[in-house]
N, C-alpha and C positions, 0 to 999 in steps of 0.2 A: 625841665626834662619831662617829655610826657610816659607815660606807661606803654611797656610794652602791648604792642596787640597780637592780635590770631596770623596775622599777614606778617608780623618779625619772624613768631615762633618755626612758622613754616618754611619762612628763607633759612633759619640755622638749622632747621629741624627737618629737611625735608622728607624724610623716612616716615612722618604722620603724617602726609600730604593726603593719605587714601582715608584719613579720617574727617569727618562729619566736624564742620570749625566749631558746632556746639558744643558735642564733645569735651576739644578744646579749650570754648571758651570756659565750661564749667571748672578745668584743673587753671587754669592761669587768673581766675577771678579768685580762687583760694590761695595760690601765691599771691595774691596782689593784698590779700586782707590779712595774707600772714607777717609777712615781710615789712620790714620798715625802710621808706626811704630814707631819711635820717640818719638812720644807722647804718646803712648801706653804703651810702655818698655813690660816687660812681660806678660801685659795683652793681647797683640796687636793680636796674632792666636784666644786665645778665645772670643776677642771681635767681630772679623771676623765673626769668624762661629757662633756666636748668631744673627750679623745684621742680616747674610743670613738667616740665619731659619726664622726669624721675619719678613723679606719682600717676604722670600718666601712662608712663610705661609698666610702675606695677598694676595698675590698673586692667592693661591689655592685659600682662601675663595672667594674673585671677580669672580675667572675661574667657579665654584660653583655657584655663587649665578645668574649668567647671568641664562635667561632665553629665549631662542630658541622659536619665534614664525616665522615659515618658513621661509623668507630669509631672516627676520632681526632678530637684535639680542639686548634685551635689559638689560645694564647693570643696577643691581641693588644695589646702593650706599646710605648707610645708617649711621648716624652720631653717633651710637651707638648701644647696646642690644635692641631687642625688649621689651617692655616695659609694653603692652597691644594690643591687638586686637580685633574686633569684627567679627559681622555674614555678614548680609546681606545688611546691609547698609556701608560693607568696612571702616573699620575705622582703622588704623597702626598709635602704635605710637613705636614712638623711645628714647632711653637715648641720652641726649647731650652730644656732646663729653666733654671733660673736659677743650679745647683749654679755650673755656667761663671763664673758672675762674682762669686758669696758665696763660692764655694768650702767651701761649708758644707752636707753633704747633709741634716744632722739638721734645718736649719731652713727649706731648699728645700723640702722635701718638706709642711710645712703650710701653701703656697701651694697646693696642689692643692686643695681644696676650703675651703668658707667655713666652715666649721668647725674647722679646722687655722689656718686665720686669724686666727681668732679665740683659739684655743688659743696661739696664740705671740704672740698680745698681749698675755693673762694670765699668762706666761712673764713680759714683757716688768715687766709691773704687781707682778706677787705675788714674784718671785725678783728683782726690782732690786737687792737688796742683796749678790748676788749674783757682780751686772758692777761693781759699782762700790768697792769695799773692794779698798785697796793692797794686799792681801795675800791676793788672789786667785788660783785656780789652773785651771788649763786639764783638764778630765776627754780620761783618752787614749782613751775609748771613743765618746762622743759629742761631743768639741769644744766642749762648755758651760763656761762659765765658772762656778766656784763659789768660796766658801767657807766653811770645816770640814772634814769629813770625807768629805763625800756631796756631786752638785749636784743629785740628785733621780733620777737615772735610775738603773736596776740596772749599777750596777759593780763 
């Protein structure tokens, strides 16, 4: 099975077709080094090209949300949807993120976009066997549960 490339991503992904395939190839070479085929089996290309769209799309949203005041630049990092706003007296609020109550940032964090959604469903489907064998072990780097010797992630 060979690895996905920049020309898959863009047949399922057409909506970054307006981007630069370096771009690109920069976020799907880091799913490619994160991800395990092995552990993956058949899900392991579509798991790929979901990570990528899901870091590359918060990628956009940060490239976005910066805001250009002449030679500096400040990045604007917010821990959820906005939630409320006011007038003149400036007042933003924010949603928590969810980490508060999973206590899990690895899998909070593909709530953020319908793409990382959808990637920790496929988690959910293609690594089952994963969470569920007695003789499972907790990875100290990302909080996944596996088992063997790997849970998929670079550790």
């Amino acid at each position: 099975m060979a690895d996905p490339t920049v020309a898959d991503f863009k047949s399922l992904f057409p909506e970054f077709d307006p981007l630069d395939d370096a771009v690109i190839t920069v976020w799907l070479d880091q799913a490619l080094a994160t991800l395990s085929s092995s552990n993956w089996g058949v899900c392991y290309n579509e798991a790929v090209l979901y990570l990528t769209a899901h870091n590359l799309a918060l990628s956009q949203k940060r490239i976005a949300s910066a805001q250009v005041r002449g030679a500096n630049v400040l990045i604007s990092s917010t821990a959820g949807p906005l939630t409320s706003a006011s007038g003149a007296g400036l007042s933003v609020s924010y949603a928590f993120s969810n980490l508060a109550t999973t206590g899990n940032a690895n899998q909070s964090q593909y709530q953020k976009t319908d793409y990382g959604q959808y990637y920790a469903a496929l988690k959910v489907r293609c690594l089952k066997r994963l969470f569920v064998s007695p003789s499972r072990r907790r990875c100290g780097i990302c909080g996944n549960f596996f088992f063997g010797s790997c849970c998929g992630c670079v550790c």
